[in-house]
C-alpha positions, 0 to 999 in steps of 0.5 A: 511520479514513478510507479515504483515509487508510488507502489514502494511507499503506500506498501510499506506505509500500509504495512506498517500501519497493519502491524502497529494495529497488530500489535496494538491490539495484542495479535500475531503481526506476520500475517496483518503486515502481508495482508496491509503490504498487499492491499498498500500494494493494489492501492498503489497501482490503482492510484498510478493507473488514475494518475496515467490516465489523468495525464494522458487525457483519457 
């Protein structure tokens, strides 16, 4: 898989999981969606960090 695919999608997964937390739990959902959309974002570059180094033997 590409990075950006990875990256792209466990952003904005995360990020929609944080702003129906958001507004579930009856609060502002601006600043839960950048907080998820970061985290999803790390995440995303963690996992394809692992996913190189897997396939590249290391």
């Amino acid at each position: 898989m590409k990075e950006k695919t990875i990256v792209s999608t466990l952003t904005l997964f995360s990020s929609l999981a944080s702003y129906w937390y958001a507004k579930e739990a009856q609060k502002d959902a601006i600043p839960f969606m950048m907080i998820g959309g970061f985290l999803g974002a790390v995440a995303g570059e963690v996992i394809y960090e692992k996913l190189k180094s897997i396939k590249n033997g290391k």
